[in-house]
C-alpha positions in Angstrom: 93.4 124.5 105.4 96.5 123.0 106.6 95.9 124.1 110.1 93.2 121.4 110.8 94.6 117.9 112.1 94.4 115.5 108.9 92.5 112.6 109.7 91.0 109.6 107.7 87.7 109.9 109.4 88.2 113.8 108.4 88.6 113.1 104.7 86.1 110.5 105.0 83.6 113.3 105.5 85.0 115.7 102.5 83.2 116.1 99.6 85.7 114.4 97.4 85.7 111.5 99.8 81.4 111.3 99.4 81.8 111.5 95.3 84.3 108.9 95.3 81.5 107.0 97.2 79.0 107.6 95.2 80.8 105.8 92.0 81.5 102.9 94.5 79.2 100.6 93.5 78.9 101.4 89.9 82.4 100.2 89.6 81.8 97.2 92.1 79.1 95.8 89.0 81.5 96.7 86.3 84.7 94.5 86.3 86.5 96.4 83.2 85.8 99.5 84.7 87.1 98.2 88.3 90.4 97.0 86.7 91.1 100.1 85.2 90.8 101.8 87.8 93.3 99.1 90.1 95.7 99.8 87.1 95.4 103.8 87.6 95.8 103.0 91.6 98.7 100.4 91.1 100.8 103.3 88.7 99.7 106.2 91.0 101.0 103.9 94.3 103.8 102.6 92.5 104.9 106.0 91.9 104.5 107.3 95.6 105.7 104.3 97.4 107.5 106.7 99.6 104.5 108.4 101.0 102.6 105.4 101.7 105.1 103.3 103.6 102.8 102.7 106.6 100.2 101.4 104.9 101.7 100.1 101.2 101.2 96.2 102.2 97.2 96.7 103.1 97.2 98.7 100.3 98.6 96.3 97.7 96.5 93.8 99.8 93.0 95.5 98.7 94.0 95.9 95.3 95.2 92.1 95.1 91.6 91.7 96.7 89.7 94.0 94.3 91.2 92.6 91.3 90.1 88.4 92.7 86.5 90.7 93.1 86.4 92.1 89.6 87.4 88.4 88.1 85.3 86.2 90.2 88.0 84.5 91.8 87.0 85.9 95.6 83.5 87.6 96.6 83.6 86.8 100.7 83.5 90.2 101.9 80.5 92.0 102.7 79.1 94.9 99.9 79.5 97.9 102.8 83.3 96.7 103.1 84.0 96.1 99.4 82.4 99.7 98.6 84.4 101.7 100.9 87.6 100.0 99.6 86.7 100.8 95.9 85.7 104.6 97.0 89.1 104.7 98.9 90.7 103.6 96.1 88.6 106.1 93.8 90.0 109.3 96.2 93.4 107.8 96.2 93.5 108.3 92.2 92.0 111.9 91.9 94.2 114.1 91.4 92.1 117.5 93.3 90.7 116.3 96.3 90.8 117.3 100.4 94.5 118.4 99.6 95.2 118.3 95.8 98.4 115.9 95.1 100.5 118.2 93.4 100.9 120.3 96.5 104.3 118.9 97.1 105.1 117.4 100.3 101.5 117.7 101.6 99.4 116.3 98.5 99.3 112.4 100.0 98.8 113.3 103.4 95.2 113.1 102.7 95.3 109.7 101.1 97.6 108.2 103.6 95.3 109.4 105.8 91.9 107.7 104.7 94.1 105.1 103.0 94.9 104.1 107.0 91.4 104.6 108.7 89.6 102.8 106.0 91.8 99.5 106.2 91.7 99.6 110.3 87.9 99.9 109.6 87.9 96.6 107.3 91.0 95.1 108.7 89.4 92.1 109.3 87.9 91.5 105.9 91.4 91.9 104.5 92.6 88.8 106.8 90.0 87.2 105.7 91.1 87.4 101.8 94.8 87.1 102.7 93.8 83.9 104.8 91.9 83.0 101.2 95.0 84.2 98.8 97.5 82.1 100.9 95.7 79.0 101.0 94.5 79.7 97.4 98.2 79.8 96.2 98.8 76.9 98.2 96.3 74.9 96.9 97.4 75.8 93.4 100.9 74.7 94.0 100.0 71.3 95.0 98.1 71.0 91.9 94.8 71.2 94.1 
């Protein structure tokens, strides 16, 4: 299993990968069940900040994005983009998936992996809410 290359667009096509999709949008309606799951991805990242240097600030980027979704604070990105996020985000908190994460040293290849491909794939939606967040926080400062 090892032998094959890792790639996000790989473990886009696994059947973990398609399951995780397949909740997508049932936690994109549900805003309880969306923030539980950012708190289970915030632990689980926290936890493996090692791992997922390259891609830990777009990372903590979606879920800053995901949780303005689930409250109603930011909905400017379009439903393909938001489900892919939420189905990367489902895979990156399973435990048995492509390559199972208690396989030490090799478990978070996977997620790194489509963790990477999927935010190159909707880097530009995640400018656009960082763009939103900074002025946001800005506006909020000034008493805007």
């Amino acid at each position: 299993m090892m032998s094959k290359k890792i790639s996000g667009e790989n473990v886009k096509k696994s059947s973990s990968y398609k399951s995780a999709k397949s909740k997508a949008s049932e936690y994109a309606n549900d805003p309880d069940k969306l923030n539980d799951l950012l708190d289970k991805a915030a632990r689980k990242a926290d936890s493996r900040k090692g791992p997922l240097a390259e891609v830990w600030n777009s990372l903590m980027a979606c879920l800053r994005l995901l949780r303005a979704y689930a409250t109603g604070r930011y909905q400017d990105i379009p439903w393909g983009s938001l489900v892919s996020i939420i189905a990367t985000v489902i895979y990156f908190v399973m435990p048995l998936d492509l390559i199972p994460d208690f396989l030490l040293g090799f478990g978070f290849i996977d997620d790194a992996a489509l963790i990477g491909w999927i935010l190159g794939s909707v880097k530009s939606d995640i400018d656009r809410f960082i763009e939103w967040e900074s002025t946001s926080s800005s506006r909020e400062q000034n008493g805007a």
